[in-house]
KOLFI-500439 format. One line per field, with one value per residue (C-alpha): residue number from 0; x, y, z. Coordinates in Angstrom, 3 decimals, decimal comma. Example, Ala and Ser with C-alpha at 12.3 -4.5 7.8 and 13.67 -1.06 7.14 Angstrom:
# KOLFI-500439
num	0; 1
u	12,300; 13,670
v	-4,500; -1,060
w	7,800; 7,140
This chain:
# KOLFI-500439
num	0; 1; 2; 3; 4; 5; 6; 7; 8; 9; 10; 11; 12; 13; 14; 15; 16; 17; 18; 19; 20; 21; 22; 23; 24; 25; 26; 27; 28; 29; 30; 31; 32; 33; 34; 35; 36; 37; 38; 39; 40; 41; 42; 43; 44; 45; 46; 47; 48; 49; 50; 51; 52; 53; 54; 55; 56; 57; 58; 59; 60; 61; 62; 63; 64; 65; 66; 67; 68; 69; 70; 71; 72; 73; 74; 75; 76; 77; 78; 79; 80; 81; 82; 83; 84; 85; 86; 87; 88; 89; 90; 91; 92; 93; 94; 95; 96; 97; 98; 99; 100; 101; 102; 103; 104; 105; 106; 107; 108; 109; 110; 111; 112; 113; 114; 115; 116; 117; 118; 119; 120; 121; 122; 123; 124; 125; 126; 127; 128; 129; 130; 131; 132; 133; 134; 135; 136; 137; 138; 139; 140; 141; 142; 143; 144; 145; 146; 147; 148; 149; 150; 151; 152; 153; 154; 155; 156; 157; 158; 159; 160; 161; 162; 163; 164; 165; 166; 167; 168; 169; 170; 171; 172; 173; 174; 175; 176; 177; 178; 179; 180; 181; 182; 183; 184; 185; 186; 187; 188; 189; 190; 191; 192; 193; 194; 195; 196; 197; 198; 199; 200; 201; 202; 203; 204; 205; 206; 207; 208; 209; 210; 211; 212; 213; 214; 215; 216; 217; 218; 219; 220; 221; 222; 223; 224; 225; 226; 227; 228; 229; 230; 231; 232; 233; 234; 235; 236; 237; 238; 239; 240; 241; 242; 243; 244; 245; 246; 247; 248; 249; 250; 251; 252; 253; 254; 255; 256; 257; 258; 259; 260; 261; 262; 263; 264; 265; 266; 267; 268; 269; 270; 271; 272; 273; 274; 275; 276; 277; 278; 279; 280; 281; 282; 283; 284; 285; 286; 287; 288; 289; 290; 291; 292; 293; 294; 295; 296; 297; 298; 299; 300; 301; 302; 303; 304; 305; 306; 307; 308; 309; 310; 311; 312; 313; 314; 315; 316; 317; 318; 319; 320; 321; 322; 323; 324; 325; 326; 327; 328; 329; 330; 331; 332; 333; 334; 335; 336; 337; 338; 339; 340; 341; 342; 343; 344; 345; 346; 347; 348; 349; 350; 351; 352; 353; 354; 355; 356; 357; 358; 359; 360; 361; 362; 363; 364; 365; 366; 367; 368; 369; 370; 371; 372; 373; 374; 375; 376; 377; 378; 379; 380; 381; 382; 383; 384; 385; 386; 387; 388; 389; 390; 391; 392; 393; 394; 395; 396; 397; 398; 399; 400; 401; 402; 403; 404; 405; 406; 407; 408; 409; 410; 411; 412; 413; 414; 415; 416; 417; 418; 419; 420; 421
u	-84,722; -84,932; -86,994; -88,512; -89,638; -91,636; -90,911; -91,669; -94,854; -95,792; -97,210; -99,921; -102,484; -99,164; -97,296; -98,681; -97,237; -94,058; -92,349; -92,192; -89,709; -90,556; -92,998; -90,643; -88,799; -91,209; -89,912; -91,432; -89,717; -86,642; -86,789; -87,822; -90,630; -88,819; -85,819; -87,967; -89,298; -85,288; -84,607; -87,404; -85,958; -82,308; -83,022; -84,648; -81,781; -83,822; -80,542; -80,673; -83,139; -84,153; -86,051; -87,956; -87,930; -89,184; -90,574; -87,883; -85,502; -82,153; -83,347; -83,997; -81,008; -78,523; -80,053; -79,843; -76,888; -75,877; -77,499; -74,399; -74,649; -77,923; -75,865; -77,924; -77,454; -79,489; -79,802; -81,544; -84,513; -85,357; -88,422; -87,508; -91,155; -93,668; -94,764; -97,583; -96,511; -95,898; -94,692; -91,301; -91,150; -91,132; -87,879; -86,637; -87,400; -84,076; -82,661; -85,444; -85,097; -87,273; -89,712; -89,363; -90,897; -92,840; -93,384; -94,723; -92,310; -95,323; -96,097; -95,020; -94,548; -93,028; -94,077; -92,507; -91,401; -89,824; -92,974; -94,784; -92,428; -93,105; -96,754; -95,822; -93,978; -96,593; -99,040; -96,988; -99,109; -97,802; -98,771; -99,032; -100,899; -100,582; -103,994; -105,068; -108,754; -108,784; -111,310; -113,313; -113,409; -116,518; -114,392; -111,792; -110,854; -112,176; -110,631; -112,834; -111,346; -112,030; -111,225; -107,573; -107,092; -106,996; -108,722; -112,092; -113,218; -111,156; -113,763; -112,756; -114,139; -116,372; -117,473; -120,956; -120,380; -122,312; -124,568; -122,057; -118,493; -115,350; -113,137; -109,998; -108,300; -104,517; -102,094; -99,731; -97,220; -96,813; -94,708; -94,707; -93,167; -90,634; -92,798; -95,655; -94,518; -93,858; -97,338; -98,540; -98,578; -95,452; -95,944; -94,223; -95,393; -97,530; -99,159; -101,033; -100,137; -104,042; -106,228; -103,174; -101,080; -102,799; -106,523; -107,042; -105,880; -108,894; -110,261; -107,518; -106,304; -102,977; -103,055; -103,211; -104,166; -101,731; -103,886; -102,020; -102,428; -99,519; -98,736; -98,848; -100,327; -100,068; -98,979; -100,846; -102,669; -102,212; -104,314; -102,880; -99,546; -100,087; -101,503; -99,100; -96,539; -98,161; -98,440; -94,630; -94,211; -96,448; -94,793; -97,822; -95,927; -92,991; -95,130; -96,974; -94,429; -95,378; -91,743; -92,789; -95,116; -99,134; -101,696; -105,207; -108,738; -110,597; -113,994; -116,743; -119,878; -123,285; -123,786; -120,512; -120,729; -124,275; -127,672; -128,092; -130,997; -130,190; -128,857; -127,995; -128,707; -129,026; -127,647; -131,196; -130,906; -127,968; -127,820; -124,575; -124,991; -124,538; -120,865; -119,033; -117,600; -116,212; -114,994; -113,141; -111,629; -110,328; -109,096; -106,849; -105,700; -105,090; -102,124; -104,509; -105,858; -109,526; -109,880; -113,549; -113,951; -117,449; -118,800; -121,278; -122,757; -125,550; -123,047; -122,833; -126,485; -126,898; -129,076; -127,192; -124,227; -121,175; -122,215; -124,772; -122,582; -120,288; -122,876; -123,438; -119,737; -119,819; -122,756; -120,565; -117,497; -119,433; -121,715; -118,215; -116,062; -119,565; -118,660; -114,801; -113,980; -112,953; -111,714; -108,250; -109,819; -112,598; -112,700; -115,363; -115,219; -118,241; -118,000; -120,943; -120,400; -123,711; -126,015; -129,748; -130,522; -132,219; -129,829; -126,625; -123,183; -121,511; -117,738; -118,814; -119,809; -116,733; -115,050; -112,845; -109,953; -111,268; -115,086; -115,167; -114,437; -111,522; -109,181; -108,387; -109,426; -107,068; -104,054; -104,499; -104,278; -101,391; -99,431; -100,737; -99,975; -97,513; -99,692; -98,669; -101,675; -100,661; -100,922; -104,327; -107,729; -111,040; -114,354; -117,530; -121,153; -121,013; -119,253; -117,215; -115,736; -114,133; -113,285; -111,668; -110,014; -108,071; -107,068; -105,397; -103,848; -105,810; -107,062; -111,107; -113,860; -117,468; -120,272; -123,391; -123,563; -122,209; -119,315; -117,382; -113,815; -113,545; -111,318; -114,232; -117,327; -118,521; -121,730; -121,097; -117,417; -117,268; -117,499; -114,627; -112,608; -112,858; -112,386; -109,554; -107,933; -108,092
v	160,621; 160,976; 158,296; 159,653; 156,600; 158,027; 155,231; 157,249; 155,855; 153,792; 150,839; 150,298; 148,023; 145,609; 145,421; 141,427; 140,558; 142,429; 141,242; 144,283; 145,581; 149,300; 149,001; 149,059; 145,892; 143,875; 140,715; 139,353; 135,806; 136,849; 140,179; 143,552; 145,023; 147,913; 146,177; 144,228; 147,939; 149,017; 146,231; 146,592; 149,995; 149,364; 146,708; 149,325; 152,199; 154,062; 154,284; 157,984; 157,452; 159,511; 157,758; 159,914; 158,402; 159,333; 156,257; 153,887; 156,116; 154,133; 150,918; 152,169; 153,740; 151,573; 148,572; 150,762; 152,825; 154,335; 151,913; 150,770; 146,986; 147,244; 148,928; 152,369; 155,812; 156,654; 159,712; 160,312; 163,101; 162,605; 164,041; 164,995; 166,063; 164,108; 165,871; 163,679; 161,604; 164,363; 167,315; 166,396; 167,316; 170,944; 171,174; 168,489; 170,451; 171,734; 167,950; 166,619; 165,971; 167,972; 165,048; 162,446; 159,111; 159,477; 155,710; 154,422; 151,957; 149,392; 148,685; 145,203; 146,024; 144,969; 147,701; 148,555; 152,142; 153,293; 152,242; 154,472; 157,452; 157,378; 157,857; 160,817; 163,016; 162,172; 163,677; 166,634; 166,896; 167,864; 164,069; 160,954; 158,374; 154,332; 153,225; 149,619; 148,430; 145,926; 143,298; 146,181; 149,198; 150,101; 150,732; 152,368; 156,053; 156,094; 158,769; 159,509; 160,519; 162,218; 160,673; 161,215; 160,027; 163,564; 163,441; 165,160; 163,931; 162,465; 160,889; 159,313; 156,567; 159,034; 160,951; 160,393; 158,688; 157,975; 154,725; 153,058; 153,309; 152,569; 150,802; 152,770; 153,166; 154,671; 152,278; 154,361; 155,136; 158,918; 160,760; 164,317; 167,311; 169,120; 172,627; 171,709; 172,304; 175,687; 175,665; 175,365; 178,298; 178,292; 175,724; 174,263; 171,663; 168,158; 167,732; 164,972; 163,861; 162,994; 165,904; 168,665; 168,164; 165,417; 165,934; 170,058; 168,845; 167,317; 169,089; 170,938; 169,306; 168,724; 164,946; 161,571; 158,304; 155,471; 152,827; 149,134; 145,695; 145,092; 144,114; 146,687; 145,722; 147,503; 145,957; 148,388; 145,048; 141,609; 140,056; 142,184; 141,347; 137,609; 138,155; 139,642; 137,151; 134,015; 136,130; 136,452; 132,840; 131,899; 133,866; 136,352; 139,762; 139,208; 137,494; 140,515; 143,315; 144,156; 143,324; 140,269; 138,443; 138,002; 135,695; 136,845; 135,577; 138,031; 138,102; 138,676; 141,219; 140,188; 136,551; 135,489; 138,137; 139,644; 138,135; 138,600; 140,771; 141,855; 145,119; 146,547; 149,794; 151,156; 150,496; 149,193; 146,723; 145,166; 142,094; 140,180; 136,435; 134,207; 132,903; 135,404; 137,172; 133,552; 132,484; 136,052; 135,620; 132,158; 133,439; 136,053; 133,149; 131,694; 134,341; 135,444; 139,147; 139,516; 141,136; 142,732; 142,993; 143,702; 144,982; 147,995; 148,748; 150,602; 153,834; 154,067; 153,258; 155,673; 153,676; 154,728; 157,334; 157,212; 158,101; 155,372; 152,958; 154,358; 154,442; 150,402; 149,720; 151,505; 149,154; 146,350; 147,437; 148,181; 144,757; 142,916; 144,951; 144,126; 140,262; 141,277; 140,683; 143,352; 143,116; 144,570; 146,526; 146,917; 147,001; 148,435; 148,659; 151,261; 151,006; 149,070; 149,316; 149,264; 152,635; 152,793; 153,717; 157,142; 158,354; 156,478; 158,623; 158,644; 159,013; 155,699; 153,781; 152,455; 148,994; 149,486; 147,143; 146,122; 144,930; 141,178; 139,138; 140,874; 140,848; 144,477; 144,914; 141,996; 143,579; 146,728; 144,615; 142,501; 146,001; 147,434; 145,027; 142,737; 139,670; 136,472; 135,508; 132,282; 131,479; 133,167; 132,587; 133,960; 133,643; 134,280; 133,199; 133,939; 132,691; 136,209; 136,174; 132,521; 133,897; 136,423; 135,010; 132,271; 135,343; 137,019; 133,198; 132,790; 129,461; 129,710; 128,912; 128,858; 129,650; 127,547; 125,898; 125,721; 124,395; 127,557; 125,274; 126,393; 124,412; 123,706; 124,488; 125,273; 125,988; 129,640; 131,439; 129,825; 126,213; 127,363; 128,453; 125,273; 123,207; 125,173; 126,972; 124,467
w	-16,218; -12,534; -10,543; -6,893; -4,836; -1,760; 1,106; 3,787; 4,813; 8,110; 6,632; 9,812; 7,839; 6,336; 9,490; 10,101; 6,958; 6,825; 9,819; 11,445; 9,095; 7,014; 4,593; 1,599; 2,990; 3,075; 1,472; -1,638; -1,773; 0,228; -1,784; -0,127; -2,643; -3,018; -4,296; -7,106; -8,058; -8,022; -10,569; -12,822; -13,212; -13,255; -16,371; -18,395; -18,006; -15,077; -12,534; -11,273; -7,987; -4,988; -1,567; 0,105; 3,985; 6,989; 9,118; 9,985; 7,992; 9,177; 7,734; 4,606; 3,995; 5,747; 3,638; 0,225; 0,843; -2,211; -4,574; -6,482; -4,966; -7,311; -10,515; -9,378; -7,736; -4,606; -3,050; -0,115; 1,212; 4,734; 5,944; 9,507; 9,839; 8,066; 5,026; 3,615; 0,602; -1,780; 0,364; -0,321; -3,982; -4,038; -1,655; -4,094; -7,287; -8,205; -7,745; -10,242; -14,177; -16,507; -16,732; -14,072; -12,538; -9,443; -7,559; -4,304; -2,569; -1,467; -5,327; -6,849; -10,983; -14,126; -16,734; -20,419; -18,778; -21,926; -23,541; -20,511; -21,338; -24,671; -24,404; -22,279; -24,652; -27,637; -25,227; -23,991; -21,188; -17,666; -15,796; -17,204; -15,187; -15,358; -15,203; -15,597; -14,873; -11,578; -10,141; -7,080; -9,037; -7,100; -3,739; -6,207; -7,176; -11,216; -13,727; -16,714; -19,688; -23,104; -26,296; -26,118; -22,970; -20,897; -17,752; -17,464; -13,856; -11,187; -8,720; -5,394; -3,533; -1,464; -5,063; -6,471; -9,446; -12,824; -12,488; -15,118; -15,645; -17,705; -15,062; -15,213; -12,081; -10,978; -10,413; -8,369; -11,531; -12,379; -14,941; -13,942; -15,678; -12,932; -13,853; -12,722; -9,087; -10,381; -11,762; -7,821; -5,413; -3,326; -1,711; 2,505; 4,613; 4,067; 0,367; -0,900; -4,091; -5,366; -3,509; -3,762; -7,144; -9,432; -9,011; -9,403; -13,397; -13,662; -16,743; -17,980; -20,483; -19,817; -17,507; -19,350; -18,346; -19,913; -19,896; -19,847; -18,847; -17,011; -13,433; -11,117; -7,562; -4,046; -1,072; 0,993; 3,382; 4,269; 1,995; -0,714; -0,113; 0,277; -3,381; -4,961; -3,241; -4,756; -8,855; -8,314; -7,801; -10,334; -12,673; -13,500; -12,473; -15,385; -17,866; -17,784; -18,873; -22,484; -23,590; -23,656; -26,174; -24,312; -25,463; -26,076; -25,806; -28,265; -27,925; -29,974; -27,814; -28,001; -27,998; -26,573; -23,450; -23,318; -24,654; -28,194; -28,701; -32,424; -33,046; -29,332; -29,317; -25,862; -22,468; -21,159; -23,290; -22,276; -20,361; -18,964; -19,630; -16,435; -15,938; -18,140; -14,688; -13,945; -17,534; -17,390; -14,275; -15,669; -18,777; -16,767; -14,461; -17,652; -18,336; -21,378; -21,988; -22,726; -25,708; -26,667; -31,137; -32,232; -34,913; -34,296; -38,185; -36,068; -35,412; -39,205; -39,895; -37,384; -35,263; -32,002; -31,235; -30,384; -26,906; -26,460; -27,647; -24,819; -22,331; -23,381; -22,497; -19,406; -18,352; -19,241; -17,470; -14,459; -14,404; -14,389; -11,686; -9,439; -10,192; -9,880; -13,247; -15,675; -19,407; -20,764; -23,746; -26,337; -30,021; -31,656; -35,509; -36,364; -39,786; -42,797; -46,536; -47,306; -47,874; -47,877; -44,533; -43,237; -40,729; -42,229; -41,598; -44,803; -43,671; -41,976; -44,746; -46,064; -46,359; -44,143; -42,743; -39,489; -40,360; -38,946; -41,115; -42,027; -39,064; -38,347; -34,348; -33,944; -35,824; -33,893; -30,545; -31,314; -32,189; -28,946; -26,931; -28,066; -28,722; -29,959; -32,464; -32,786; -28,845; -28,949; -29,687; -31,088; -29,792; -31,466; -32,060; -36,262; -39,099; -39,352; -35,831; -36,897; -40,389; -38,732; -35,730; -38,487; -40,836; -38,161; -37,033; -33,840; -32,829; -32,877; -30,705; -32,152; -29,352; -30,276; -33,581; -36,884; -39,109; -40,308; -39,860; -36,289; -33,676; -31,505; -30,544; -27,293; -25,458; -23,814; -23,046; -19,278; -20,816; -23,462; -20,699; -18,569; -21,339; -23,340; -21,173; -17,338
């Protein structure tokens, strides 16, 4: 498969922090960025590459060459006039691969791309995007999604958007099938990738958002860059790459992250409990994922809808990004074996396999996501979220009171998380 990198951009709001050098050389410990991308590709079998330069062309190139001192090939499309950071792909179209990776060259990652591929051809779809959640999505570009992950609304930072959100963002990681340029009106001169390509398939049915947890980060200012400089040196971006095993902090809903009010039924509702923004933000500095597995018996009572239920998460999601926190995905099992109720669904009343306290959500995680169960915890306010947490091998945290065998017990998550996890 093909990989285009477009490095062709000037790089004004970086240029403090990269020395004056282009964009994709700006070092990230004695390592231009775009070389770290060039490696996490080379390791996983991506070796077939094409730059796309314009600013500071001779730098680029003369530093690269042909790619072989990297164990790749590199060829080369320079933009002798500037043609926006997708323009370049439709005089490129006969050079591309029937599918093929489309990267920006001021993006730090280490990503399971075969993993990402995948996902691609089970869709069929004509994009793929790599989206990830992050800590402002309210100055971020949000894609909404149906149930299977094809976008319905792309919205932009300028767009009116709904009052809550699911905090799914584009991390600047594209698979794109080659006929979809053929899919555009002939086509010269500048294009924008988002406004002229990716966002009219809004809708259509045929772009998907990958959704992961792994490192992916632009470089695009200062502050960003001096970020992403000090994850690499912690060790955060590689850690990251689902390749390798993660650790988890699964958490139960209401009690451990929102006031317990009963059964939750609707958004208004919902209230965020102080110092879960915090406790969240330590558990990622932590190197763990945050995990959401709750119950909801009400969707098969039916009590509330899928869509309410929805709506309830979206408040969530959006409360956190306010406090720049954000979780890495939500478990919901919607099933209750028992009948009796007036609006019950019946294909919901089952005793199924991931009912707390058996310890299906978590199962379904660890798969997902490669998570060590052993290195991870559980965190509820009920005897079932312990009972759970130990059948799937988690260590366990009890919020409040109560003896259910539990490895401690704590007062709220933020005191777990500077206790267990400082």
């Amino acid at each position: 498969m093909k990989t285009v990198i477009m490095a062709g951009g000037k790089g004004t709001r970086l240029a403090t922090a990269s020395g004056g050098v282009p964009k994709p050389l700006t070092p990230i410990e004695d390592v231009p960025v775009l070389e770290r991308e060039i490696e996490c590709l080379r390791r996983q079998g991506f070796r077939d590459l094409i730059l796309t330069v314009s600013h500071m062309a001779r730098q680029i190139m003369d530093y690269f060459q042909d790619g072989a001192r990297l164990g790749v090939r590199i060829e080369y499309y320079v933009e002798e006039t500037p043609l926006g950071n997708a323009g370049a792909l439709f005089p490129l179209r006969d050079r591309l691969s029937d599918d093929f990776l489309l990267l920006n060259a001021d993006v730090l990652f280490d990503v399971d791309l075969n993993r990402f591929v995948r996902f691609h051809r089970e869709r069929g779809g004509l994009v793929t995007l790599f989206t990830h959640p992050n800590d402002h999505p309210f100055d971020s570009g949000l894609l909404i999604t149906d149930e299977s992950g094809a976008v319905e609304q792309w919205l932009t930072k300028e767009d009116t958007r709904p009052r809550w959100y699911h905090n799914r963002v584009n991390a600047g990681l594209h698979i794109l099938q080659r006929r979809l340029l053929d899919d555009i009106a002939a086509h010269s001169g500048k294009a924008d990738l988002d406004r002229d390509i990716l966002r009219p398939l809004a809708g259509t049915g045929r772009m998907f958002c990958y959704d992961s947890p792994e490192y992916v980060r632009d470089m695009g200012t200062p502050e960003r860059c001096e970020a992403v400089r000090r994850d690499f040196r912690a060790g955060v971006v590689a850690a990251r790459n689902l390749r390798n095993p993660q650790r988890a902090v699964f958490l139960d809903r209401d009690g451990v992250i929102n006031r317990y009010v009963g059964f939750l039924r609707r958004a208004d509702e919902f209230t965020l409990l102080d110092g879960v923004a915090d406790a969240l933000r330590r558990i990622r500095q932590a190197g763990y994922l945050a995990i959401v597995a709750t119950n909801q018996p009400v969707i098969a009572r039916g009590e509330t809808t899928f869509a309410q239920l929805d709506e309830i998460h979206r408040k969530m999601e959006t409360l956190l990004g306010e406090q720049g926190a954000y979780l890495d995905a939500v478990y919901v099992c919607p099933h209750h074996p028992h009948g009796g109720y007036a609006g019950e669904i019946p294909a919901l009343k089952i005793d199924c396999n991931c009912r707390k306290p058996k310890p299906g959500m978590l199962l379904r995680a660890a798969e997902k996501y490669n998570i060590d169960l052993g290195a991870s915890w559980m965190i509820g306010d009920d005897e079932r979220d312990i009972q759970a947490g130990q059948a799937a091998g988690c260590q366990t945290a009890l919020v409040g009171q109560g003896d259910f065998g539990q490895d401690i017990t704590v007062t709220s998550l933020l005191d777990f998380a500077e206790r267990c996890l400082a």
